[in-house]
N, C-alpha and C positions, 0 to 999 in steps of 0.2 A: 132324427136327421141322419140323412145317410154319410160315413167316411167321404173324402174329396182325397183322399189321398191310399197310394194301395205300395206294396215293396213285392215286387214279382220274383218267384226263385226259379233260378236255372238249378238242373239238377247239381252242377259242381260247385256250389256255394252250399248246399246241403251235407254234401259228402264229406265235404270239407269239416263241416260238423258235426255229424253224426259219427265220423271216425276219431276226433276227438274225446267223444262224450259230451259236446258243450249245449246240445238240442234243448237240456234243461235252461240254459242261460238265454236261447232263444225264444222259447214260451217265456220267461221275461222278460224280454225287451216287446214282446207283441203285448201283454198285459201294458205298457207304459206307453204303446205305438195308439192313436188316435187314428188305426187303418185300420187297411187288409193285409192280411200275406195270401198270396196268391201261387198257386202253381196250375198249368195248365195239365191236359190228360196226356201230353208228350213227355212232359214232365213226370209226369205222376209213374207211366209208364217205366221211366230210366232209374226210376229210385225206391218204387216199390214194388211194383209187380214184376219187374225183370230182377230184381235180386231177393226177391221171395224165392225162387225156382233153383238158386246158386249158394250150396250151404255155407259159402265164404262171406258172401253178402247179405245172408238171410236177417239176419240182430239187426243191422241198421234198416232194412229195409222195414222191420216190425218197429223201429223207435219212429221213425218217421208216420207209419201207418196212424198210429196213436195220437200223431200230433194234428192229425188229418179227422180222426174222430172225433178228436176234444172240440174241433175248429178254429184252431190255431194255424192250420194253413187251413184254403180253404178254394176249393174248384170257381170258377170264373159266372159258371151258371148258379152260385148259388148266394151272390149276393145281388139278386134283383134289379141288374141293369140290361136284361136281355142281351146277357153277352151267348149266342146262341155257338156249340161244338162246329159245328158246318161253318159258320163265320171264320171262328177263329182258325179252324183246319184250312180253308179255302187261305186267307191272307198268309198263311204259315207255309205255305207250297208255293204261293207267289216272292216271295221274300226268298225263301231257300234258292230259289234255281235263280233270282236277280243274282243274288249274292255269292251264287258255288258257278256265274258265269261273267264275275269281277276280273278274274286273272286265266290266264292260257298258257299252259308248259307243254313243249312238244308237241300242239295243235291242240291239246284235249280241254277241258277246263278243270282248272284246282277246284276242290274240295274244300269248302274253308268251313262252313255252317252244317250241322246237322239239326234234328229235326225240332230238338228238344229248345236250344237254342232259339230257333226263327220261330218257335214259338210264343216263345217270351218277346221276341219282338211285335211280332203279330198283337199280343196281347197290351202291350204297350203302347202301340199307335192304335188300338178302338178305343182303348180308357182314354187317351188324347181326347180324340174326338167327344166323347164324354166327360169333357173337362176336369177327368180324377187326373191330380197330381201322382206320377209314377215313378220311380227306380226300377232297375233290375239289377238281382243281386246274381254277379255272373263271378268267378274265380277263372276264369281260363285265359290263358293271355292274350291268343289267336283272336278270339271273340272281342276281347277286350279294346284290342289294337284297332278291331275294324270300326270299332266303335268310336272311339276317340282320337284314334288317327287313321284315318285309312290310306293316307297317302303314304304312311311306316310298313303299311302291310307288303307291300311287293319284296321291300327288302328282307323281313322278318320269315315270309315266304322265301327267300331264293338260299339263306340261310341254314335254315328246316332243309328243306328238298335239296339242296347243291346241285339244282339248274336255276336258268333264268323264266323269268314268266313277265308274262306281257301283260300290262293291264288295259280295260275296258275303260276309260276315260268316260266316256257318258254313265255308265253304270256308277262309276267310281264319284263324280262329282255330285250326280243326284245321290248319293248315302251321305257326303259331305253335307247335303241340306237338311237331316235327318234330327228331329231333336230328341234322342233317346239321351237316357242319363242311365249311368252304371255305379255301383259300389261292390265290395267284395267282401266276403267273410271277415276279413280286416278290419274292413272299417265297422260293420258291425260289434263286432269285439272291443271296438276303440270305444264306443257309445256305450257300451254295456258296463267295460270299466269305470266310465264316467258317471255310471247312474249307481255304480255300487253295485249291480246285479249278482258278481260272483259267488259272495258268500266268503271271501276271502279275503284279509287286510292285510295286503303283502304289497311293498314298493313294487318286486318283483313281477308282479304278476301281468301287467297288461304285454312284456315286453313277451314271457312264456307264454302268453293265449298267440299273440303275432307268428311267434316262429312254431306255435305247432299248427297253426294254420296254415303256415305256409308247407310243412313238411306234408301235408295232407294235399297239397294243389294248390294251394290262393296264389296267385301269382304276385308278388310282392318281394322287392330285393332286402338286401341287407339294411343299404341305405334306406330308403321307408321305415324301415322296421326303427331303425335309432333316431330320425326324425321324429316320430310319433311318438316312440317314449319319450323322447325327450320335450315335446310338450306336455305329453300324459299328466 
């Protein structure tokens, strides 16, 4: 029988990981995951073949590759649901220019999504429709915001930029109808500690996996971070 359920990765929940060293602790948690991990070719593209080429990012780009061979993540076409590249490119172009024509500063339209991103969504609403239960695992806050609140985004925009921006109220209301689900290298980390994964028996530990997640990108304050411990 095939997975009903898949964990989609945006490039910066990877990064997040792979700059730590914790990618080991992520091939266990997919060994205990009754899924998929999934990344798309936009994906694929922002996290190994683009820093394959850059000797800064070359190491992670090769830890991740490896995780890609073993099939520990694993391309969209290649678990047997006729998710076809051209699909998922096509809805990933639709969704980007919905979404980077949400808000208007000085006439133009902001910039909010890139390609890697609206892909994960794109990939997210066809497993919908094929009735697989999905996450994406995204660390960016921007992204995050629009996800779970998109009516916060204008402000979080005017904040960032220091102008104002207008928002597209139809565009805006239909993403409010949207049922994407998000987690973040965080909460991954949170699970991991919980199943034991690390290899480590230290009190300490689940609160240092949080904060070097977040020194790495995961968007996560202070307060989360002592909340979480504190049920850990």
């Amino acid at each position: 029988m095939k997975p009903k359920k898949a964990i989609l990765f945006d490039a910066s929940s990877l990064i997040s990981l792979a700059m730590n060293g914790l990618l080991p602790v992520l091939e266990k948690l997919k060994q205990s995951f009754n899924g998929w991990f999934l990344i798309t070719n936009e994906v694929k593209f922002e996290i190994i073949e683009k820093p394959m080429k850059i000797r800064r990012f070359k190491l992670e780009g090769l830890m991740i590759q490896q995780l890609l061979d073993r099939g520990v993540l694993q391309m969209p076409g290649e678990i047997g649901l006729n998710l076809d590249d051209k699909i998922i490119s096509k809805r990933t172009q639709d969704i980007m220019k919905d979404i980077n024509n949400l808000f208007i500063a000085k006439g133009k339209e902001v910039n909010i999504i890139d390609l890697g991103e609206s892909s994960c969504l794109a990939l997210s609403e066809l497993l919908a429709e094929k009735k697989v239960s999905n996450v994406m695992a995204i660390d960016e806050r921007t992204t995050r915001v629009l996800i779970e609140k998109p009516e916060n985004l204008q402000d979080l925009l005017e904040r960032k930029m220091h102008i104002n921006v207008k928002p597209n109220r139809e565009f805006l209301d239909t993403l409010k109808r949207k049922q994407y689900k998000i987690i973040r290298s965080a909460e991954l980390m949170y699970v991991a500690y919980k199943k034991q994964l690390f290899g480590i028996s230290d009190p300490r530990l689940l609160g240092a996996a949080l904060w070097a997640v977040r020194f790495k990108g995961c968007s996560i304050s202070d307060q989360e971070i002592k909340e979480i411990v504190k049920i850990g």
